[in-house]
The first five atom37 places (N, CA, C, CB, O) and aatype in JSON, in Angstrom:
{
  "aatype": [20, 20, 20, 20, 20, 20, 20, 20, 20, 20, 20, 20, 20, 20, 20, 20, 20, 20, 20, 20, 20, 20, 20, 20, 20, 20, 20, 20, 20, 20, 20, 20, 20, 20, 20, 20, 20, 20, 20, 20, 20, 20, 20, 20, 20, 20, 20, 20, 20, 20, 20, 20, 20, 20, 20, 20, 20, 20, 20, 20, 20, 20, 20, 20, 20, 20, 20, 20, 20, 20, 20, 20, 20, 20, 20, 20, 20, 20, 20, 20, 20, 20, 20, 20, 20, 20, 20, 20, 20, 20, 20, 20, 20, 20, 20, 20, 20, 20, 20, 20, 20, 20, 20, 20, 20, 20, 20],
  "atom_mask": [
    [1, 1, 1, 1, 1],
    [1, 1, 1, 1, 1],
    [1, 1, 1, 1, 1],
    [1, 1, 1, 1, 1],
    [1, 1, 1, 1, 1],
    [1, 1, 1, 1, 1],
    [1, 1, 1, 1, 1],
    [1, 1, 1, 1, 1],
    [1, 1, 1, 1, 1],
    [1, 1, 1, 1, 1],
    [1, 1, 1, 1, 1],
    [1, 1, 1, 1, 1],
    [1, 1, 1, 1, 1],
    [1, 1, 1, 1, 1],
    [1, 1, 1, 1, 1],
    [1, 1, 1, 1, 1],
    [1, 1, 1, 1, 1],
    [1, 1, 1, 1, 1],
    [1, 1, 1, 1, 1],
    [1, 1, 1, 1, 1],
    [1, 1, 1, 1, 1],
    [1, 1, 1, 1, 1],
    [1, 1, 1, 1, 1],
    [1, 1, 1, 1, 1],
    [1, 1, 1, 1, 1],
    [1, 1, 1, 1, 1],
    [1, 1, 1, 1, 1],
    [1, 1, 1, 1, 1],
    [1, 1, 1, 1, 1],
    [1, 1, 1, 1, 1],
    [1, 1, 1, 1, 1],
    [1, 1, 1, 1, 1],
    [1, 1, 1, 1, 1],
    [1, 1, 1, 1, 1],
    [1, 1, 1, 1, 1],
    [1, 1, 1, 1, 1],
    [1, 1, 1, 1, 1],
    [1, 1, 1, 1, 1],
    [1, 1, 1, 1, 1],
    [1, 1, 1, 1, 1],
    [1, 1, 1, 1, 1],
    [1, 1, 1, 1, 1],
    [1, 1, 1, 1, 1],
    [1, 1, 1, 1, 1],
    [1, 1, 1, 1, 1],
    [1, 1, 1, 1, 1],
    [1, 1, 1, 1, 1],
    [1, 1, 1, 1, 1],
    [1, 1, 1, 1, 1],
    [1, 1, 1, 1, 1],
    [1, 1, 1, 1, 1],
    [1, 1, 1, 1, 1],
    [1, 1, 1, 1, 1],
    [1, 1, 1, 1, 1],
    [1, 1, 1, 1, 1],
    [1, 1, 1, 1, 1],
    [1, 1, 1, 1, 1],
    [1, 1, 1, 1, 1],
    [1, 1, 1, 1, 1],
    [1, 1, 1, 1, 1],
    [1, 1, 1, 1, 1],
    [1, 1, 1, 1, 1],
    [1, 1, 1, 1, 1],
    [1, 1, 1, 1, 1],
    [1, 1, 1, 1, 1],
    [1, 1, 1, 1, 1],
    [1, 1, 1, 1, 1],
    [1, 1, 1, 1, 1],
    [1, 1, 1, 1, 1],
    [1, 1, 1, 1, 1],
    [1, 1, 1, 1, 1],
    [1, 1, 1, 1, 1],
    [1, 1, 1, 1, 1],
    [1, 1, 1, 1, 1],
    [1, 1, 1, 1, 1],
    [1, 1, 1, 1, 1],
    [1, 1, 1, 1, 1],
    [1, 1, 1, 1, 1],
    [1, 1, 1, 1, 1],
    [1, 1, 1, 1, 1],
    [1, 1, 1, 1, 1],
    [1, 1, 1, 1, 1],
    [1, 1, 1, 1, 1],
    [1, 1, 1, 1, 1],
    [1, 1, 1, 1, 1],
    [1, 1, 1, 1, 1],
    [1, 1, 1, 1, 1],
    [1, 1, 1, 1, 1],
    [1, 1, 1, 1, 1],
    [1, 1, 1, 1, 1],
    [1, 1, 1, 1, 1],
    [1, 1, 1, 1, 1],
    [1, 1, 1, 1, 1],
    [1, 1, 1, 1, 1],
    [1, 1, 1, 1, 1],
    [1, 1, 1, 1, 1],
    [1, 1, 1, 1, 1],
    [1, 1, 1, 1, 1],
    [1, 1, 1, 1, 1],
    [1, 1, 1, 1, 1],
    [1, 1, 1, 1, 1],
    [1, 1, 1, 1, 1],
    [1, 1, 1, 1, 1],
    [1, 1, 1, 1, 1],
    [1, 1, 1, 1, 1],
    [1, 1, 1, 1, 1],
    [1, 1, 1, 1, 1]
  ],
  "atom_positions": [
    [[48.4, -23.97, 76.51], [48.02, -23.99, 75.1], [47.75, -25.42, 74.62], [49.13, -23.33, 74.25], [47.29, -25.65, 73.5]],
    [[48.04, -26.28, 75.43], [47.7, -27.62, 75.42], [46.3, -28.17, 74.71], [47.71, -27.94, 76.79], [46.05, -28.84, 73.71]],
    [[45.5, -27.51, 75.78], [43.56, -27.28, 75.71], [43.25, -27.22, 74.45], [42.8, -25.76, 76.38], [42.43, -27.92, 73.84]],
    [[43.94, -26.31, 74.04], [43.1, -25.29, 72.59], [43.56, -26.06, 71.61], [43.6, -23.42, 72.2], [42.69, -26.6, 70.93]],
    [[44.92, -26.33, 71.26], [45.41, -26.94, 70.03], [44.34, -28.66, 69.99], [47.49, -27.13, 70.22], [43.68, -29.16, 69.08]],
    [[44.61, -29.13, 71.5], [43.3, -30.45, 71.16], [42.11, -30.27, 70.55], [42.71, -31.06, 72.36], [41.61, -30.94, 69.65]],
    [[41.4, -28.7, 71.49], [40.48, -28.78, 70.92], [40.42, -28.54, 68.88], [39.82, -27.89, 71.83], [39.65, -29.17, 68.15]],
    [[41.12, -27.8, 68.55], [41.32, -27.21, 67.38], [41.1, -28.42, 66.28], [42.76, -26.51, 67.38], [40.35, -28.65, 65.32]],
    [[42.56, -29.25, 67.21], [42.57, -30.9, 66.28], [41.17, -31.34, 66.17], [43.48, -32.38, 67.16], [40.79, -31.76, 65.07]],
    [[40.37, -31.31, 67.13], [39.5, -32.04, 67.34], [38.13, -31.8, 66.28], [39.33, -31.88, 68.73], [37.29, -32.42, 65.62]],
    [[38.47, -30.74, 66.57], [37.24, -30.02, 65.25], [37.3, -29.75, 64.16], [36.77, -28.92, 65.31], [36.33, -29.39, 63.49]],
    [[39.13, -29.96, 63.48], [39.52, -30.37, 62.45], [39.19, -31.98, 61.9], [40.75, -30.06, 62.6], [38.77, -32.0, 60.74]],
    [[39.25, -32.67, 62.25], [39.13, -33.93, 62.2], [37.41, -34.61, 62.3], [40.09, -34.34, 63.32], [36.96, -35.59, 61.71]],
    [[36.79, -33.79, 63.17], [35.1, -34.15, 63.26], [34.35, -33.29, 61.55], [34.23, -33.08, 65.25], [33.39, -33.69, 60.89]],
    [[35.01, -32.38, 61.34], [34.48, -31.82, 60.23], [34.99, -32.21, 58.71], [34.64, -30.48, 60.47], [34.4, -31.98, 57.66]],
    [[36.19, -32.83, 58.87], [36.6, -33.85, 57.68], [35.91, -35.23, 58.03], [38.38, -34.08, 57.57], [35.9, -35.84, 56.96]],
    [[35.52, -35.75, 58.67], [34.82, -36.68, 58.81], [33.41, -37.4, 60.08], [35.82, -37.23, 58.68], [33.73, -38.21, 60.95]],
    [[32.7, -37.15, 59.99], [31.67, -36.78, 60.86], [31.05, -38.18, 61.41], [30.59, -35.83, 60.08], [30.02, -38.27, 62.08]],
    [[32.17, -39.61, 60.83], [31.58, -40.58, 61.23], [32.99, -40.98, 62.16], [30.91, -41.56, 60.03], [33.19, -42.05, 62.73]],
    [[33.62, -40.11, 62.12], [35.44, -40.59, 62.71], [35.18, -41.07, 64.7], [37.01, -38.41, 62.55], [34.72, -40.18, 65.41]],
    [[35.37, -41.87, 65.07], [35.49, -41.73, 66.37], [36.51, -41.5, 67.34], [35.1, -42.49, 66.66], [37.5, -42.09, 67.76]],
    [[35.63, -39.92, 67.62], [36.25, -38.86, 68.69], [36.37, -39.6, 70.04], [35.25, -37.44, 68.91], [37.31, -39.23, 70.74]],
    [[35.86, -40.23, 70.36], [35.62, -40.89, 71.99], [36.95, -40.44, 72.59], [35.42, -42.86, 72.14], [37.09, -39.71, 73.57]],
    [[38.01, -41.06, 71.75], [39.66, -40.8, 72.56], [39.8, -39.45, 72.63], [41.16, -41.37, 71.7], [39.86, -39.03, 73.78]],
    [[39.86, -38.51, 71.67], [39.85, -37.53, 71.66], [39.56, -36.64, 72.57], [39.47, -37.45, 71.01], [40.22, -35.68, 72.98]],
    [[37.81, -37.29, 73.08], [37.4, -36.18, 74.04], [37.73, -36.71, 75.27], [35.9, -35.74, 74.01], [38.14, -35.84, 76.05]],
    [[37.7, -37.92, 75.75], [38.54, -38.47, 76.63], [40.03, -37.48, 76.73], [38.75, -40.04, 76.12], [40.57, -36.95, 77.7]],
    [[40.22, -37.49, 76.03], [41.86, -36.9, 76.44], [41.77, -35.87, 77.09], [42.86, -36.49, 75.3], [42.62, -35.84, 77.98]],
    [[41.04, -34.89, 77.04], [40.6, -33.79, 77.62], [40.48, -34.32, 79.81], [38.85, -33.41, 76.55], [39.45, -34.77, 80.33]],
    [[41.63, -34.1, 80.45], [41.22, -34.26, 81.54], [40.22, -32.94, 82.31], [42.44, -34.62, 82.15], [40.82, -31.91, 82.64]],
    [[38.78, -33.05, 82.55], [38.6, -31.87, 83.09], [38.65, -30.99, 84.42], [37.83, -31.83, 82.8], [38.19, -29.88, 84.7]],
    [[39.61, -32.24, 85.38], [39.87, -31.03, 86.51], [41.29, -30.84, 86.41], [39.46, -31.4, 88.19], [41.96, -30.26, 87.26]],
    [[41.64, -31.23, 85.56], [42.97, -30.43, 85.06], [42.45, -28.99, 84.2], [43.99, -31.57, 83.88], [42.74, -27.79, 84.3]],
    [[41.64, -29.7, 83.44], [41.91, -28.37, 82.75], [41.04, -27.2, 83.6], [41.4, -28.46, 81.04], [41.5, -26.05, 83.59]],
    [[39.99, -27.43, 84.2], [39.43, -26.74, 85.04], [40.13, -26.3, 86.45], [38.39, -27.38, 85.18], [39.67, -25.51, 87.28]],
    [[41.1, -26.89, 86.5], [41.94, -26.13, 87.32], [42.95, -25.29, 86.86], [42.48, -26.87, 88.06], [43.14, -24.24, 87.48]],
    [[43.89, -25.66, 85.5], [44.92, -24.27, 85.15], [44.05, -23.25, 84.81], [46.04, -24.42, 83.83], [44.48, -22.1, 84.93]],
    [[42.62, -23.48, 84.3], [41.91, -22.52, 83.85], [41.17, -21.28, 84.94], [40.96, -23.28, 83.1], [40.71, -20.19, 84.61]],
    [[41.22, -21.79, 86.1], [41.27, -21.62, 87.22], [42.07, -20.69, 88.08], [41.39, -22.54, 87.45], [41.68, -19.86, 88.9]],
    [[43.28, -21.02, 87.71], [44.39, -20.32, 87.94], [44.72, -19.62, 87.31], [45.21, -20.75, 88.1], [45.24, -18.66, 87.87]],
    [[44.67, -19.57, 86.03], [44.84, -18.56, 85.31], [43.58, -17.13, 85.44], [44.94, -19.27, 83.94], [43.91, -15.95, 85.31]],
    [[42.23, -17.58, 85.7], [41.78, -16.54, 86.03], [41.87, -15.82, 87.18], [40.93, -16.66, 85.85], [41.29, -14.74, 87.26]],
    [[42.67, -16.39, 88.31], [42.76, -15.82, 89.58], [43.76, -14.73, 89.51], [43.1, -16.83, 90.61], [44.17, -14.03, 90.44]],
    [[44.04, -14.7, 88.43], [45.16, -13.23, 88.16], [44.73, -12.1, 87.93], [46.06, -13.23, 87.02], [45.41, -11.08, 87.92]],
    [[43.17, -12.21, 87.64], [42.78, -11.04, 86.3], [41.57, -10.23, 87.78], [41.57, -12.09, 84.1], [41.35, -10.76, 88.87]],
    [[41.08, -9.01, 87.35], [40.1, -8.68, 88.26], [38.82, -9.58, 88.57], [39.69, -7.51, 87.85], [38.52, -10.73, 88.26]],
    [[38.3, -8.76, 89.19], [36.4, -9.34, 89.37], [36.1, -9.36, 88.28], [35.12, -8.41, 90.14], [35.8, -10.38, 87.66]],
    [[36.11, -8.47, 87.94], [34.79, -8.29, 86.77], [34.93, -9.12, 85.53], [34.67, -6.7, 86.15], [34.07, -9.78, 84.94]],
    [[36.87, -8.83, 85.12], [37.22, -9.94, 84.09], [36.87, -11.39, 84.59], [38.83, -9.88, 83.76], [36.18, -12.1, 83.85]],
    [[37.32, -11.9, 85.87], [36.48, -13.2, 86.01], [35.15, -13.56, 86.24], [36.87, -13.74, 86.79], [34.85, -14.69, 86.63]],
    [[34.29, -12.6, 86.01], [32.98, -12.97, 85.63], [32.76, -13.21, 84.44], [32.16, -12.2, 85.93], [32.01, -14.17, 84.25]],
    [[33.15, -12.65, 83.51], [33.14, -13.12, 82.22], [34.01, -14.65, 81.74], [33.68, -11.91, 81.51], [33.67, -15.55, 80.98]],
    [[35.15, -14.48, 82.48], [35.94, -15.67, 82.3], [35.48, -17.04, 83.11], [37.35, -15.27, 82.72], [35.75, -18.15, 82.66]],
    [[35.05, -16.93, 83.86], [33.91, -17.8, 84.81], [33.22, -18.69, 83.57], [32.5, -16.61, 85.8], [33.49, -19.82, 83.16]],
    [[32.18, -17.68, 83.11], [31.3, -18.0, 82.07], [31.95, -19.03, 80.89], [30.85, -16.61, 81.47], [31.41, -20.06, 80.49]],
    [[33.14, -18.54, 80.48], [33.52, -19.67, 79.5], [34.19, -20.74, 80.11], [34.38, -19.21, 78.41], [34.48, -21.76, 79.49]],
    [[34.54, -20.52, 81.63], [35.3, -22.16, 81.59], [34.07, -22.75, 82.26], [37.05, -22.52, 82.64], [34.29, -23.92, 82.56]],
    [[33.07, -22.41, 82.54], [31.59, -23.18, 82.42], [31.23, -23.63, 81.35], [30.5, -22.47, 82.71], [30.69, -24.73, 81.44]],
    [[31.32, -23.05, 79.97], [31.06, -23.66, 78.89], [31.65, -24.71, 78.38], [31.07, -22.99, 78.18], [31.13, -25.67, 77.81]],
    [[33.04, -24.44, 78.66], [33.99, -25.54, 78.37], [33.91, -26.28, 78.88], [35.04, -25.49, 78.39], [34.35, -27.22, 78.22]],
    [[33.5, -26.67, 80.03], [33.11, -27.92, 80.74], [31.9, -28.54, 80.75], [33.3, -27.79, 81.88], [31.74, -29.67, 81.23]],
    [[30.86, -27.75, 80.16], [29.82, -28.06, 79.98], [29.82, -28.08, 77.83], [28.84, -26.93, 81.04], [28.76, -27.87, 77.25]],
    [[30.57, -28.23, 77.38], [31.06, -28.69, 75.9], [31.32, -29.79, 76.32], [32.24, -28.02, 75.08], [30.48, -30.67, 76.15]],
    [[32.13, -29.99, 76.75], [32.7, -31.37, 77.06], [31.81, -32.34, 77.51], [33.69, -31.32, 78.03], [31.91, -33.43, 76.93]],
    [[30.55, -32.22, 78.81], [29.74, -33.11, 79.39], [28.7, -33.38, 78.02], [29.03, -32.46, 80.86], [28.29, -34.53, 77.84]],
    [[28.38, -32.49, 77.24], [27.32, -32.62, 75.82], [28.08, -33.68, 75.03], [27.12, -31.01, 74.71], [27.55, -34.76, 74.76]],
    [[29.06, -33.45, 74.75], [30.07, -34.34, 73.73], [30.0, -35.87, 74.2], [31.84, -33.79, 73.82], [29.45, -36.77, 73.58]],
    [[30.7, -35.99, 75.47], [30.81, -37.02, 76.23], [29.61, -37.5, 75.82], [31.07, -36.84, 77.63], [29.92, -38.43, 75.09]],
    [[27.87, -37.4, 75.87], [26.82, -37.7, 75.67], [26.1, -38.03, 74.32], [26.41, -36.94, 76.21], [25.1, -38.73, 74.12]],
    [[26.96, -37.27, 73.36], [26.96, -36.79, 72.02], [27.55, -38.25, 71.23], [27.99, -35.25, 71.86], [26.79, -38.88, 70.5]],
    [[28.9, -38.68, 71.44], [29.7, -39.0, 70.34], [29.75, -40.98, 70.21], [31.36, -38.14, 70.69], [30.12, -41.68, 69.27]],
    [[29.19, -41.39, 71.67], [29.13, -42.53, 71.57], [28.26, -43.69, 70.29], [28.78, -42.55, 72.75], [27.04, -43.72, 70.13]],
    [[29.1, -44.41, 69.67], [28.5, -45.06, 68.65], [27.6, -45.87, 68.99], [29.26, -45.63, 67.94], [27.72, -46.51, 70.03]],
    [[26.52, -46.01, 68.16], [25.24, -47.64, 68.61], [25.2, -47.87, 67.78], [23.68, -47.82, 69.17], [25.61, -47.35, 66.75]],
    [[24.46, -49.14, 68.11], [23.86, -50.2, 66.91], [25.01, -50.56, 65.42], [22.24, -49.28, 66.2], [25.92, -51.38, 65.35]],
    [[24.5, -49.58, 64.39], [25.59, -50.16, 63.12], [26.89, -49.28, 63.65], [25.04, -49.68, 61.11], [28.04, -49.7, 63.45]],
    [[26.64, -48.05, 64.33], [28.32, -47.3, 64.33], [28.12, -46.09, 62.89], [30.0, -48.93, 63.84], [29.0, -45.6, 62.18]],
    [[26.7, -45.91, 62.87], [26.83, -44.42, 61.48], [26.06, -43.52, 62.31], [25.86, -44.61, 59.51], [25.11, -43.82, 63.04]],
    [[26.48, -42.59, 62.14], [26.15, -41.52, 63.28], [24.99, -40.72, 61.65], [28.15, -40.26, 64.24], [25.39, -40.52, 60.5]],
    [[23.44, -40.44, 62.28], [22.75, -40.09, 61.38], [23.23, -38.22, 61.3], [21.14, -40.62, 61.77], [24.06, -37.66, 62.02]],
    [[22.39, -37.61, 60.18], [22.98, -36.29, 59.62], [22.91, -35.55, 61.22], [21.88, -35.41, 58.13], [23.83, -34.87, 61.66]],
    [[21.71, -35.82, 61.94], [21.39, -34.73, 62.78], [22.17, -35.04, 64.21], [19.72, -34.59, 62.93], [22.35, -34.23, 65.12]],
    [[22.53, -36.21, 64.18], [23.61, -36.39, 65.41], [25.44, -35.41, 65.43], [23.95, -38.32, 65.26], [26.2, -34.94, 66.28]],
    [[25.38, -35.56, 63.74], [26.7, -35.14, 63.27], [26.45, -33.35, 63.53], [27.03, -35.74, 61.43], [27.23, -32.49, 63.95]],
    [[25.49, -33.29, 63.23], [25.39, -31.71, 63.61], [25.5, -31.13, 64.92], [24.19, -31.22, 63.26], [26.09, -30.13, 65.31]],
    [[24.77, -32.04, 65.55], [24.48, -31.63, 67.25], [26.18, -31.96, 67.63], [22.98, -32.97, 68.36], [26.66, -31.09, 68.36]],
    [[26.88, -32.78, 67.34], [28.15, -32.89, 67.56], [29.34, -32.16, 67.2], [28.29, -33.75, 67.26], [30.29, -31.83, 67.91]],
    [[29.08, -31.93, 65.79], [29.99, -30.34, 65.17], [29.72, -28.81, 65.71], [29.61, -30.07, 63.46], [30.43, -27.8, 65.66]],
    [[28.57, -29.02, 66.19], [28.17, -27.54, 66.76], [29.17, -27.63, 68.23], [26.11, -27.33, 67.13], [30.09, -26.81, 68.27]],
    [[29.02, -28.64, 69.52], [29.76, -28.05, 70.25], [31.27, -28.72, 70.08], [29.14, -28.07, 71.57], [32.15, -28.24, 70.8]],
    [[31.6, -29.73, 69.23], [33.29, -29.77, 68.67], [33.55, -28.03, 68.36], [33.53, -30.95, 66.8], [34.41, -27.44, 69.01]],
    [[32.85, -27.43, 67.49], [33.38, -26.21, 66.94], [32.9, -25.36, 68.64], [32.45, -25.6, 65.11], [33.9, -24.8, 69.07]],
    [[32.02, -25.24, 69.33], [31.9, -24.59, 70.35], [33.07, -24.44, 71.3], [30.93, -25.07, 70.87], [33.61, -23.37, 71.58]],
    [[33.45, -25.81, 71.82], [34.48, -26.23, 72.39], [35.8, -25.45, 71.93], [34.49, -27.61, 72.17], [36.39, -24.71, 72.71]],
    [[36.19, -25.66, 70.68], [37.31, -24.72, 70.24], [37.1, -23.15, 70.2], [37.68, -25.12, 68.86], [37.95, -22.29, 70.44]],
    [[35.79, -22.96, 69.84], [36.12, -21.67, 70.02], [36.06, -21.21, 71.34], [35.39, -20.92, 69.27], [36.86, -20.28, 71.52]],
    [[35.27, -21.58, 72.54], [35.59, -21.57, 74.16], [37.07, -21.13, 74.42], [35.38, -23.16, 74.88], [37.51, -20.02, 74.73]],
    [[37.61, -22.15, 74.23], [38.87, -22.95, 74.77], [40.19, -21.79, 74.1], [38.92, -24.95, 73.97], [41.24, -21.59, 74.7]],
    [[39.91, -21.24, 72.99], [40.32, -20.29, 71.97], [40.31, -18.49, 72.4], [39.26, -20.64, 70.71], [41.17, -17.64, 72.23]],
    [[38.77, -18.41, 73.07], [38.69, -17.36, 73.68], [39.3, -16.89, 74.76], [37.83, -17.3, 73.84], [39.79, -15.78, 75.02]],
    [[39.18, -18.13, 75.51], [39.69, -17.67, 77.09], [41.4, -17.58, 76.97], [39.16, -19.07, 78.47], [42.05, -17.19, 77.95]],
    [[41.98, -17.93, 75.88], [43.45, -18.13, 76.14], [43.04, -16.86, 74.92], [44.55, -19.92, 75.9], [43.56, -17.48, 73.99]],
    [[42.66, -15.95, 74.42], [42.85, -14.99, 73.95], [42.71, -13.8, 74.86], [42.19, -15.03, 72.98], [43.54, -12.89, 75.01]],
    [[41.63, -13.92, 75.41], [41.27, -13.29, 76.67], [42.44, -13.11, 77.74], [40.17, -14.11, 77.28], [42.73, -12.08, 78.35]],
    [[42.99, -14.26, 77.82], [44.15, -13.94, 78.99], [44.61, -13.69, 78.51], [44.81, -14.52, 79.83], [45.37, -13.36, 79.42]],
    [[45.25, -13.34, 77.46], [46.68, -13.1, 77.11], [46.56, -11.63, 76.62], [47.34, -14.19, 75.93], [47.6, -11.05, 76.9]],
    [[45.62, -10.76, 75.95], [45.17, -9.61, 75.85], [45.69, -8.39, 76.86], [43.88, -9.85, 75.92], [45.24, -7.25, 76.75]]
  ]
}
């Protein structure tokens, strides 16, 4: 539950302020950690449930590689309207990913 509450923070905090720098944030996120309990946790469930569950810890790792690409500051350090968007879309993606699959397992 580690995953989710970061991510949660994370998209709490990008949407109160859209010039805040996340860098640490998403840094904190180790992803073959988390791609490995996530990992393990699907090796419990059937086939079919881990085809679906497959799918989101692909997303989640591929949230994370967009962000990583996404959040770095230039020049003055003001992130323009349409950067902040492309960045709140997968901050909020990311949580809800990260949100699903630990709903999903636990179901």
């Amino acid at each position: 539950a580690k995953y989710p509450a970061m991510a949660t923070a994370l998209n709490v905090e990008f949407t109160a302020n859209g010039q805040a720098d996340i860098k640490p944030a998403v840094a904190a996120f180790n992803r073959a950690e988390l791609r490995t309990s996530m990992n393990t946790v699907n090796a419990i469930f059937s086939e079919e449930y881990q085809k679906q569950s497959d799918r989101i810890i692909r997303n989640v790792i591929q949230d994370l590689s967009e962000l990583d690409s996404l959040i770095t500051l230039k020049g003055d350090g003001v992130r323009t309207a349409k950067k902040i968007k492309s960045i709140a879309r997968f901050v909020s993606k990311l949580d809800t990913d990260l949100n699903l699959f630990i709903a999903s397992a636990t179901a």
